[in-house]
N, C-alpha and C positions, 0 to 999 in steps of 0.2 A: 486310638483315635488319631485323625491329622492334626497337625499341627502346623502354623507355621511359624517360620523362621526366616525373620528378617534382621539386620545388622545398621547399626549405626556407621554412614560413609565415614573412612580417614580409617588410621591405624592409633591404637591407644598402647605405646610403649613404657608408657611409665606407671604400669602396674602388671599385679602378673595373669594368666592366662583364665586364672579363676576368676578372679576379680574382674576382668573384662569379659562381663557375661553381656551378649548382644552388643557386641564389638569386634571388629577385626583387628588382630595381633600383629599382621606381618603379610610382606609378600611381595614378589618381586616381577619389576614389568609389568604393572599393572595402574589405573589410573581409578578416579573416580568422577562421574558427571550424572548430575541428577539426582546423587544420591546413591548412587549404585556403582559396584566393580567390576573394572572390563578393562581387558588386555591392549594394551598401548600398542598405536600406530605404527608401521616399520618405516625404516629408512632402505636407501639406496646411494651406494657410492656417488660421486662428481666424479667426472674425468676416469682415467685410469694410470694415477698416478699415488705413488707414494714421497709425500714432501719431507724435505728434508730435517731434522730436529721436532719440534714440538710447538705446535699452533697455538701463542698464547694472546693474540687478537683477532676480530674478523670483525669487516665493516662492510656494506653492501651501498651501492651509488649507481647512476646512473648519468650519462655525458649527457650534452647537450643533443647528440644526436641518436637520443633513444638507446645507444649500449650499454648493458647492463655489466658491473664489473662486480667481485667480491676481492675483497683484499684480505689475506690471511698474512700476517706476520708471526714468523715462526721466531725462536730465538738464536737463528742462523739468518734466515733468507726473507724477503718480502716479496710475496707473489703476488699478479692480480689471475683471477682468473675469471673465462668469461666464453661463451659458447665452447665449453667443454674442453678448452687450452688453458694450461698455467704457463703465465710469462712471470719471468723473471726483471723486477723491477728493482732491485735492491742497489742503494746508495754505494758510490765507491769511497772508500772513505781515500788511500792513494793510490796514484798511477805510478808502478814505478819503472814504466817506461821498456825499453828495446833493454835487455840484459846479456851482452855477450860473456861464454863461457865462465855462465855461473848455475847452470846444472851438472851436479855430477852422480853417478853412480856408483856401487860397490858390485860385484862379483856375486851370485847366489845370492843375493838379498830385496828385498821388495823397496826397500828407503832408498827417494832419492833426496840428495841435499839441495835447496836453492840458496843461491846467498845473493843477497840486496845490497843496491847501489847505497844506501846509507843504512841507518839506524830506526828500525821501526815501532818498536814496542809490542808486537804482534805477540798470542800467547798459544798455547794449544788449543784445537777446536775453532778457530779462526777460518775464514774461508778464503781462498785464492782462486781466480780467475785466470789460467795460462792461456798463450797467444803465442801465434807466429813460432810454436817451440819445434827447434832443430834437436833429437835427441841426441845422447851422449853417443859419442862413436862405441858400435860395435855392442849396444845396451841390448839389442833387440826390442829394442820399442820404434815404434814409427807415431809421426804426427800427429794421424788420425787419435792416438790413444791421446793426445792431449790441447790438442788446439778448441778452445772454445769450450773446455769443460770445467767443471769447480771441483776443486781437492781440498779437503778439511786439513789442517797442519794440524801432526803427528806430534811433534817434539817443535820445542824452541832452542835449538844447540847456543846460540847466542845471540847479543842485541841484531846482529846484521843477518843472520844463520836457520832458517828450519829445514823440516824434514818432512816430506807426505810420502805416503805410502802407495804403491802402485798394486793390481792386481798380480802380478806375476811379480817372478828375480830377474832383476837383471843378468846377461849373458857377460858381463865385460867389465873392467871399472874402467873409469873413464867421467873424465872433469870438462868438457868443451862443449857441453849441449850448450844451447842458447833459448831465450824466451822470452815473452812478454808478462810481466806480472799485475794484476790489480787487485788489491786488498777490499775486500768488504769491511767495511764498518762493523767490528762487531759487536752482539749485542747481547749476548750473557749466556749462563748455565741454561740447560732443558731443567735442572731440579734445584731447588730449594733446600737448602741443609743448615745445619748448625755445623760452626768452625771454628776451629782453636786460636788462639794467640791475637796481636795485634794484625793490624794492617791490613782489615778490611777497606773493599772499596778504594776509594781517593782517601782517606785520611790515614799516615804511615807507610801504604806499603799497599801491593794489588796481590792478588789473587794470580799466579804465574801457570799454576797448568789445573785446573780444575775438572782432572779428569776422572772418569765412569769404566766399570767394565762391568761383566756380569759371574754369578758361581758357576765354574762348569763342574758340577756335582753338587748333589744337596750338602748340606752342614747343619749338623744333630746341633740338640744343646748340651751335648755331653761328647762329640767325637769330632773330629775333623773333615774335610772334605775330601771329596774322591783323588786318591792319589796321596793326598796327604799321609805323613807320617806318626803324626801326632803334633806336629809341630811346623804344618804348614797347611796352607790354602791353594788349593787350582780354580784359576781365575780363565776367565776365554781368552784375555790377553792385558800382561803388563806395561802398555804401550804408554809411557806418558808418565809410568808411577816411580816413584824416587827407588833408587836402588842401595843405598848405604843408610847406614846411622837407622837410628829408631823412627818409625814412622807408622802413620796411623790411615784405616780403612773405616770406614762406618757402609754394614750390611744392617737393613732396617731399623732399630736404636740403637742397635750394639755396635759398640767403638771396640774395633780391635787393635794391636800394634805387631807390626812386623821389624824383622830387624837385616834381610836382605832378599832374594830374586834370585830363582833357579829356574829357566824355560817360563812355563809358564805357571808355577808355583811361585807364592809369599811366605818366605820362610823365617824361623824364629818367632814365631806364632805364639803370641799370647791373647786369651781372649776376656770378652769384660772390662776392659780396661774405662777410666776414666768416668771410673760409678757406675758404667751402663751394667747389664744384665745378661750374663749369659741366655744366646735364646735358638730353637730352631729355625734354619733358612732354607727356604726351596731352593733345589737347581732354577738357574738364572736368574735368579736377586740379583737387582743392581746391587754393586760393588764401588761407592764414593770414594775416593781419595781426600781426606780431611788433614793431610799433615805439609803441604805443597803450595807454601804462603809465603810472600817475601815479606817480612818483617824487622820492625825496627827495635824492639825487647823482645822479654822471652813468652813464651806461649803459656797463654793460660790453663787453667786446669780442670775448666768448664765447657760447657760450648754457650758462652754467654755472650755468642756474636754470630749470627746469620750474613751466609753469604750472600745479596739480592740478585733473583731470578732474571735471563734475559725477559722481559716484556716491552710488550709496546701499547701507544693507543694511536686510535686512528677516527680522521672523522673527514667531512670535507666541507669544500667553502666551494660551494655550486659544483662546477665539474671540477675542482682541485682538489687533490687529494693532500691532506694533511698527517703525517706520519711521526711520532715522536717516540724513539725510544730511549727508555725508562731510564731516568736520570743521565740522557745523552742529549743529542741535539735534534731539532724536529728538522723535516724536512718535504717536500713537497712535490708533484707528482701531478702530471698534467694529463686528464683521459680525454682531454678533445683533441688532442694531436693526431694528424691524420697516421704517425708511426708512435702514438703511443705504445703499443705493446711490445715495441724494440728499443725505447727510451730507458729512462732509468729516475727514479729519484733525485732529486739535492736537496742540497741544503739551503735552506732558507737564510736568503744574506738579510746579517743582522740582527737576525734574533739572536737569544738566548739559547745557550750551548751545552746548559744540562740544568733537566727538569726532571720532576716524578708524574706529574699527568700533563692532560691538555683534551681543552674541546674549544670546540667553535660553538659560541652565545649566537641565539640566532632568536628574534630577524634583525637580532642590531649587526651580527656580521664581526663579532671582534674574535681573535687567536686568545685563547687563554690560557697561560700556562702556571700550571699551581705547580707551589717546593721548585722555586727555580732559583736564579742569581740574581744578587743585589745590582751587581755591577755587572750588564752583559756582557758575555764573552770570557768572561774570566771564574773559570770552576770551580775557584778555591771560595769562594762567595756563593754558593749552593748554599741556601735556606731553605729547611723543608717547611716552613712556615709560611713563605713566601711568594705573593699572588703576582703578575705580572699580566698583562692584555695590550695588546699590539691599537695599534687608532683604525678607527672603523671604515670594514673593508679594505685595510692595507698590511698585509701582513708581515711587509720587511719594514714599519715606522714604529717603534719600540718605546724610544724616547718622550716621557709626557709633554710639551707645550702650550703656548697659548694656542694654538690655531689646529690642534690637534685633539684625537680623544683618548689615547692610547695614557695608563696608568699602573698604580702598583698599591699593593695595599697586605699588610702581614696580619696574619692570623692571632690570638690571642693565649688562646686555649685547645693546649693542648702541645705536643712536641715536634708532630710530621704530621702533613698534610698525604691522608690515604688515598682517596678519590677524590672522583666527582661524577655527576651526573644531571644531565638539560633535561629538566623538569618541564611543566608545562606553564607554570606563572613564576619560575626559578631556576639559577642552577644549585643546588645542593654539593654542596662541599664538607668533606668527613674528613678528623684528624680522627687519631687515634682515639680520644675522649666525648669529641664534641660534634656538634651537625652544626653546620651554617645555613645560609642562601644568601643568595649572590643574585642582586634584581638591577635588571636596568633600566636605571634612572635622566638618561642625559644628561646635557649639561648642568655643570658642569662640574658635576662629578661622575657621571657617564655611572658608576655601579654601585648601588648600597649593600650592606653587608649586614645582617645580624644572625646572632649568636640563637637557635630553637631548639637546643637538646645537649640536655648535659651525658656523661656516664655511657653514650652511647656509640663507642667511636666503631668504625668501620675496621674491619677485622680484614681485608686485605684488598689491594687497589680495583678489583671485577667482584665484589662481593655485595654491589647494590644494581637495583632496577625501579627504573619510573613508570608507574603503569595508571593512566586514566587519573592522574592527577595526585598519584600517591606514591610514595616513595617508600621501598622495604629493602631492607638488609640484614645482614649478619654481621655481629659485632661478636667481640670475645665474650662474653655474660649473656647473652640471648638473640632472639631475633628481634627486629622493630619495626615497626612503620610508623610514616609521618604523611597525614592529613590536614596540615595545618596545625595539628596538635601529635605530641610525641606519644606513641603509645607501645610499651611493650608488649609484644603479641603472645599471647597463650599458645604452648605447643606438647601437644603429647605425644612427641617423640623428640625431647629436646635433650633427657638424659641418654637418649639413646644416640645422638648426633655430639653432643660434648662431652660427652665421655670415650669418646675414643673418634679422637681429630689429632691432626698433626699441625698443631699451631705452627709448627719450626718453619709448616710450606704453607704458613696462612695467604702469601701472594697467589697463590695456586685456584684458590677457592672462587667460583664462577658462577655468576647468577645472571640466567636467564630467563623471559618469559614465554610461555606458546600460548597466544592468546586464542586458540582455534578454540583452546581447553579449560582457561582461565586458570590456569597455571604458572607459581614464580616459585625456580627453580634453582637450588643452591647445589654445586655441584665441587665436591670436596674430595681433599686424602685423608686414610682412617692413621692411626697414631702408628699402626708398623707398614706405612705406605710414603714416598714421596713423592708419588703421584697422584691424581685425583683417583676415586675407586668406587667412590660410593655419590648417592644424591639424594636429597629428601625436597619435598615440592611439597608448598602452601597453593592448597585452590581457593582464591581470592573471590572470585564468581559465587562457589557453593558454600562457600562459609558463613557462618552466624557468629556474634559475641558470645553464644550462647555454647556453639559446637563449631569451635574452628575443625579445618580438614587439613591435616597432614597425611603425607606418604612417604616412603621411602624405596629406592631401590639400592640392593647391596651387590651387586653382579660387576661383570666387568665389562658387560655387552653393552651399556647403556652409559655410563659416566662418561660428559664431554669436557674437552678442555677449553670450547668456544659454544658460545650459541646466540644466532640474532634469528626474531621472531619472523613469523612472516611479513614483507611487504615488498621490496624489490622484487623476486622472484616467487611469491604467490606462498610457498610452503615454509617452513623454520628449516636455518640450517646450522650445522652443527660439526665439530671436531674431535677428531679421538684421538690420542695419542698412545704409543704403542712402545715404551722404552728399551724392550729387550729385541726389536726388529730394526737394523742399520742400512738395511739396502732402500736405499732412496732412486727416483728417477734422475739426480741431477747432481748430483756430490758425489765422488771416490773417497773413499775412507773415510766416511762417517761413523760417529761413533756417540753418536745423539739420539737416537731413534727415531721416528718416522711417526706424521700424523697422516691420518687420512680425513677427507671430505664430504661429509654427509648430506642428504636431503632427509627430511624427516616427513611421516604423516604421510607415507606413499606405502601403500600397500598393508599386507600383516607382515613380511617375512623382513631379513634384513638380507640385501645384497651387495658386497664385497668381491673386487676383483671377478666380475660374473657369475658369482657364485653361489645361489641362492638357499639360505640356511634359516632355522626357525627361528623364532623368539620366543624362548619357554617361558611363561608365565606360569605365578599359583600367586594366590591369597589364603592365609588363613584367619580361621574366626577365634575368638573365645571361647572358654568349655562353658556348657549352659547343662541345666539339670532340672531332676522334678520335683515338686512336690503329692504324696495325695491326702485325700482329704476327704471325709466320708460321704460328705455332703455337698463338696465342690468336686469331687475328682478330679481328676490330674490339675495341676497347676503346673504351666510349662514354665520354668526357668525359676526355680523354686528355690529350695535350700537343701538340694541334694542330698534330704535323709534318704529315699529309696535309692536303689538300682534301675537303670530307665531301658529297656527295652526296644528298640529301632527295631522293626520287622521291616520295612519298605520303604523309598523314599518318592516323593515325585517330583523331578525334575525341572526348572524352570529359566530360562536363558531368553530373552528378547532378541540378541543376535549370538547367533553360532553358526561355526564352518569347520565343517572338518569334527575333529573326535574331542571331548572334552571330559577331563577325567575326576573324578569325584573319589575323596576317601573321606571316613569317618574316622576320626582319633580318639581313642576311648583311654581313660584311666579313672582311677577307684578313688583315688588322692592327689589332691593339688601339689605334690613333689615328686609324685609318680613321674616314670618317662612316661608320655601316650605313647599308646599301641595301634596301630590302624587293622580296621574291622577287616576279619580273618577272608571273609572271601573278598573284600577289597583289593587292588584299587577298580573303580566301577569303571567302566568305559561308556562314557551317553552320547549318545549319535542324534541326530537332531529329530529323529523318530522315536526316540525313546521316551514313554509316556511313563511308566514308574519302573525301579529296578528294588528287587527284594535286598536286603543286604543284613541281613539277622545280626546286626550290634548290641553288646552289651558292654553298659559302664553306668558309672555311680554321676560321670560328669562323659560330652561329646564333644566334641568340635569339626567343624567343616571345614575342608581344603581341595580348593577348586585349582586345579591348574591344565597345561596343553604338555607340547614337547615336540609335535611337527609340523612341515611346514604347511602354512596356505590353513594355519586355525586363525579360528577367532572367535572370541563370546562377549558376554556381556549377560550379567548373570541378575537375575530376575527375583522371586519370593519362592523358595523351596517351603515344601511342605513336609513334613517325618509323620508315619504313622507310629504312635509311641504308647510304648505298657511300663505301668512300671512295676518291677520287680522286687525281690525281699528288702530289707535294710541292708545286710549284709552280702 
């Protein structure tokens, strides 16, 4: 007899596959609206550019004269970009002017050395701006290869001294090149790690070469990597990494130690070190450098110190753009300029010179910067507690007086101020423990402040979203939302998301909304990841107190590092980043990876570099089973004493394009592996009215997925013609 077979929307993770009878388990690339599962919308590149390092803001504005910009702040460069061009806007932090014969060259080697009129501070992965450069006599390089281009530093030789790296070896050696130098401001790591010893940050001692490479050969959890002896590692290259004394690598958790540098081998290889766990690593794992810290004692023997990610935040004040990176200085950025897009950033005179966030309170119009300094201008006075707002509509008047509105006010509860975010009757301010809001009140105290949610602080600075009046996030203990009232949200996939997350790169963690879908989107790294990898999305729209709706995607097609919904530009867009690819359109020797720029909700397929590729989706269900009964007959989804019998199924999709493929999983016992039915997998074409498919199991389950380009479905009420069979 038919049967049908309908499914509870959301995915139910936190029980097992039996138990989620008339439920969906799992599945990837896929959404739910109305109640039903259907394959998520594609994206389509911006531009055709690969940016440089890793995009860990985006802000969308528009000038007074209708041009639309996107700002991405990467944790190298700050682009805007806008009718399909990325300009380069990033702050100089100094100019060090006309440099006669201070490039020099070596012989067969790719390193050239610059040395600077004074003392800079500059560290590896920093970026320079060359100008006017005369190459070294007899180098074989000519101008063009450097006039007006950005070069990542390689090496810091010393305070006045670095090294970048050129495509080719130089032909000569030779010290009398000449050049123009300008430093970018820099603005931190692409990853987020735990690091040994003191002198994180400003307090003790900085962080001197925080460099990345990748495996070039996998690495067992019992052998070595390619080339290896048993007692070394092949890396793509040692550029950056200490060469003497004992020193340390972290490849996914595992902390290893090396004890010197052969080409491009780490030798004296011990592995496991410092409690971690021996483990296996694919070829091209990032490869961290965890032992390359200037410090003032000796190194701990924990990683009971995180190094902070470059980030930034961005917002604007009518056509001004407001730019502040992450515990550094903000600064400001003018798009009605008739040569805006060949300007550049500064710094805002007067403000405060190192903060953790910052937005503009609107419509009162004030700069607010939370975890900033007591005393501006002076960095050793960084309070992560600490609220600071400029007087309204003036963004360089800091100072409170009488005749002014500009103010300051320290947080209570809690130790660091995480975020924040402009609500719609509030801004919401998250420490690690606690929620505020932050209301404006005028004179004359222009902002009141209280204390609405204890226990539930904000688990890393882009890990909240304001939507229609409510505020949801991700905290370390759960998710929440705030309506006025604190409520921790129900989620049945929440063992499945904290149980394997990478607190270490909890800055990392990005929460978006697509309201097309009613959709808010957390987008995270899994515990052997330092980058984001995975996403799970609450549909706020289709949920009930009754049945919230979660989903998850575990892929690496779909996880972004940035996402703003639609409204400047009509569709949501979004960022990827890409760690083990270094060729950027705009830096030499980088060694950051590369994000690219998405449009979402365009098409089914995703398109990258012209190149149009599918988005494979599946879903699957729970195993459901029979009962019978003399006098009821079948009872579908019963207490699986018999064997159930599938002879046919009849198909059901509201929209389909292209081929859609249907398996049944069958097993006898809820510990069994499923088996998928022997003449499976089905092929349904949008003319397919039923397909025979003679299944046998004691318990079923459905799994709907695609695999080429130009599908699409959205999957309807199937129906099974079902017998059931002996007990045994």
């Amino acid at each position: 007899m038919l049967q049908k077979i309908g499914f509870l929307p959301g995915f139910n993770k936190q029980i097992t596959a039996t138990g989620a009878e008339a439920q969906w388990t799992g599945g990837e690339n896929v959404r739910f609206r109305y109640g039903t599962p259907e394959k998520i919308g594609g994206w389509a590149q911006l531009g055709d550019k690969s940016l440089t390092g890793a995009v860990r803001a985006l802000h969308q504005m528009v000038n007074k004269e209708g041009i639309k910009y996107s700002i991405l702040g990467t944790n190298r460069i700050l682009y805007a970009y806008s009718g399909g061009v990325y300009y380069d806007i990033h702050p100089i932090k100094t100019d060090f002017g006309a440099l006669t014969d201070k490039l020099s060259c070596a012989s067969g080697t790719p390193t050239l050395t610059i040395t600077l009129s004074t003392t800079s501070g500059m560290t590896a992965g920093d970026i320079l701006l060359l100008e006017n450069v005369t190459p070294p006599t007899g180098s074989g390089y000519s101008a063009a290869d450097f006039d007006d281009k950005k070069f990542m530093i390689t090496s810091v030789v010393n305070s006045t001294s670095v090294t970048i790296t050129m495509g080719s070896n130089a032909n000569s050696t030779a010290t009398d090149g000449d050049l123009s130098v300008k430093w970018y401001y820099p603005v931190g790591p692409a990853e987020q790690v735990g690091v040994y010893g003191w002198g994180i940050s400003q307090f003790g001692g900085t962080v001197t070469s925080p460099r990345t490479t990748t495996l070039n050969g996998a690495l067992g959890d019992n052998v070595y990597g390619t080339g290896g002896s048993g007692t070394s590692i092949t890396v793509a290259s040692v550029t950056g990494f200490p060469t003497s004394g004992t020193n340390y690598i972290q490849v996914g958790t595992e902390e290893i130690s090396y004890t010197g540098v052969s080409g491009s081998d780490l030798t004296g290889i011990t592995r496991a070190v410092r409690g971690t766990t021996r483990a296996a690593h694919s070829d091209g794992a990032t490869v961290t450098n965890t032992s390359d810290y200037s410090a003032w004692n000796q190194a701990a023997t924990t990683t009971d110190k995180v190094a902070e990610p470059g980030l930034w935040s961005l917002d604007n004040l009518g056509s001004t753009l407001i730019a502040l990176i992450f515990n550094g200085a903000v600064f400001e950025w003018d798009s009605d300029l008739t040569n805006a897009t060949t300007t550049r950033a500064t710094i805002i005179s007067g403000a405060p010179t190192a903060s953790r966030d910052m937005l503009v309170s609107t419509p009162d119009r004030h700069l607010v910067l939370f975890g900033t300094e007591t005393t501006i201008g002076d960095t050793t006075t960084q309070d992560d507690m600490f609220i600071r707002f400029s007087s309204q509509e003036d963004i360089t008047d800091w100072a409170p007086t009488a005749v002014n509105t500009a103010g300051t006010q320290r947080l209570a509860a809690g130790s660091r101020i995480m975020g924040s975010k402009l609500g719609r009757n509030a801004i919401y301010i998250w420490t690690d423990n606690s929620l505020f809001t932050m209301r404006f009140v005028g004179t004359p105290f222009t902002f009141a402040y209280e204390q609405v949610g204890t226990n539930c602080g904000l688990i890393g600075k882009n890990a909240a979203v304001e939507v229609d009046g409510a505020a949801y996030w991700m905290s370390d203990n759960g998710f929440f939302r705030f309506t006025g009232k604190l409520e921790s949200m129900d989620c049945l996939v929440e063992d499945y998301v904290y149980d394997d997350i990478n607190t270490t790169s909890n800055q990392f963690i990005y929460c978006g909304i697509n309201n097309l879908f009613g959709e808010v989107m957390w987008f995270y790294p899994t515990a052997a990841s330092n980058v984001v990898d995975r996403c799970v999305v609450y549909s706020y729209l289709d949920s009930t107190p009754q049945r919230p709706i979660w989903y998850t995607n575990a892929n690496s097609l779909y996880p972004r590092t940035t996402w703003v919904d639609s409204s400047v530009f009509g569709l949501p867009h979004a960022t990827l980043y890409d760690a083990s690819t270094d060729t950027s359109f705009d830096v030499i020797g980088n060694t950051d990876g590369t994000s690219i720029y998405y449009e979402h909700e365009t098409g089914v397929n995703q398109i990258k570099g012209g190149v149009t590729a599918a988005i494979p989706a599946n879903i699957l269900s729970g195993d459901f089973d029979i009962t019978q009964d003399q006098k009821q007959g079948i009872t579908f989804r019963g207490d699986g004493e018999f064997v159930m019998r599938v002879s046919r199924f009849l198909p059901d999709f509201i929209t389909q394009a292209g081929n859609t493929i249907v398996e049944l999983d069958l097993r006898n016992f809820p510990n069994q592996t499923a088996a998928s039915s022997s003449l499976g997998p089905f092929t349904i074409t949008s003319s397919t009215n039923y397909q025979s498919c003679r299944a046998r199991g004691r318990s079923v389950a459905v799994k709907i997925s695609n695999t080429a380009v130009d599908t699409n479905w959205k999957m309807g009420t199937f129906r099974l013609d079902v017998h059931a069979g002996g007990r045994r």
